[in-house]
C-alpha angles and dihedrals in degrees: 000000000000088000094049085048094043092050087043087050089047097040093043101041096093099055093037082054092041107017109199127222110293119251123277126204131218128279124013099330154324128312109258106264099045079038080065094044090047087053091044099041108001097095099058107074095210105038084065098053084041091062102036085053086055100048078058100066090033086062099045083049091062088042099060083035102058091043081048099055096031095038094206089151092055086217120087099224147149098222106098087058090045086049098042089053094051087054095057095064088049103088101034091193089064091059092089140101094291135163093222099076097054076053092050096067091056099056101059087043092051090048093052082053090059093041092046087064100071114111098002103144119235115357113005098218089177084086085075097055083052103058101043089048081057096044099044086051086050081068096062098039107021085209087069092077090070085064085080088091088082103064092056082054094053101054086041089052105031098031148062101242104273107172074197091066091045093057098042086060090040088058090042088057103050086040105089081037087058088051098042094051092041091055089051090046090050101033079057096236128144110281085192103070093038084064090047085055102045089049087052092053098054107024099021120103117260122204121275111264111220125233119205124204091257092047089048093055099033084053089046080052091055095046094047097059097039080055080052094050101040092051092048095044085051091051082058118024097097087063088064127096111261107253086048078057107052086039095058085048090054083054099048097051087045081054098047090041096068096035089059099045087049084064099029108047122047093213087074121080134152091311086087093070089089090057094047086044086072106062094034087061091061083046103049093034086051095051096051096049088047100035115117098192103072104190093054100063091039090052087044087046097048082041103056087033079058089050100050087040087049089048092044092058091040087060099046093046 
């Protein structure tokens, strides 16, 4: 963990000494719980890039945690958090203020939910869980509610079909929406301008989010070592025991998912980079501990290391 906390210290430094502009969403405003974070800690520059910095190492905690526990990797290792962390320093203009890493942690903790399912005997009520720990991030980063999708996955992929099971985690995702209507109907505000806001979140435009050179071929880097992977990890994964394998496509459609929303809507922009950076840190991690070729993964790894490092000093100059 000190390494994961040294690189996040390094890769952090410049926005904690000159904190930028938080992020803003699309449309007229927030959704309501990063709306609440912006009045508490908005206004501070860095106690937004504080806690956005926190949020970081939190994340890569869960990340080394939930292979730890699960043990889908079949290897106990720090590397997804140490990945995750260097991924974190690759596009500068992410490390703001932003709504998608709150989110973030929901959605690991929604996705141990799913995996958590298979082979509970009788109703999975974890699905639940699942669907209300979607739903509640969707109301820091509206895009989040896409990622309902996965629930649906999970019981087709971990579960025997219970209509049962798909309306549990039904009931668990309209749940903090319920709550959240029903606050604004008692507390006597307008229901009408939450549901603008709610469309613009998650129809509206959002402002383009510019792409330097260096952003452009640090990215085509990425994306060139996840395509290597997850290549590598398919080649594998039927080798795998059953519960490793339904966990890694969970994974892969978690992975697919953002990148979708990032073409299709024009809501998502670059933000969800922190979201597609879960899932790619199981992949790369994965791809350097099975690989049998050793130079390979040690040339992919100094070369994404070079990228982040590239993007870093852009970014300062």
């Amino acid at each position: 963990m000190a390494v994961i906390l040294l690189i996040a210290i390094l890769l952090w430094l410049r926005p904690l000494i000159e904190p930028p502009e938080y992020y803003l969403g699309p449309g007229s405003g927030q959704m309501p719980l990063y709306g609440l974070l912006e009045i508490l800690i908005g206004k501070f520059p860095f106690a937004g890039i504080f806690f956005s910095f926190l949020l970081v190492i939190y994340i890569a905690f869960l990340l080394i945690n939930f292979n730890t526990a699960d043990f889908f990797i079949t290897e106990r290792t720090f590397l997804p958090g140490i990945i995750y962390v260097l991924l974190s320093g690759l596009i500068p203009q992410n490390q703001v203020f932003n709504p998608v890493l709150p989110s973030s942690l929901f959605l690991i903790m929604a996705i141990r939910k799913i995996v958590n399912t298979y082979k509970i005997q009788g109703i999975a009520f974890d699905f639940f869980d699942a669907g209300f720990l979607i739903s509640t991030g969707s109301l820091f980063y509206g895009g989040m509610i896409w990622f309902g999708i996965l629930i649906l996955t999970g019981i087709i992929i971990l579960r025997p079909f219970n209509l049962k099971e798909i309306l549990i985690s039904l009931l668990g995702f309209i749940t903090p929406w319920l709550i959240l209507f029903g606050y604004y109907y008692v507390s006597g505000r307008d229901v009408n301008m939450l549901v603008t806001l709610i469309r613009d979140n998650l129809f509206g435009q959002l402002p383009a989010f510019s792409f330097s050179r260096i952003n452009n071929l640090a990215l085509g880097v990425f994306f060139l070592v996840v395509t290597m992977s997850l290549l590598h990890l398919v080649s594998l994964i039927n080798n795998k025991k059953i519960k490793a394998r339904k966990t890694f496509l969970i994974l892969i459609w978690e992975f697919f998912i953002s990148l979708a929303l990032y073409f299709i809507l024009p809501s998502v922009s670059g933000e969800i980079f922190w979201l597609t950076a879960i899932a790619a840190s199981y992949f790369i991690t994965h791809y350097f501990i099975f690989s049998r070729n050793r130079i390979v993964p040690e040339v992919v790894f100094s070369l994404l290391c070079l990228m982040v490092i590239l993007s870093q000093l852009i970014a300062v100059l």
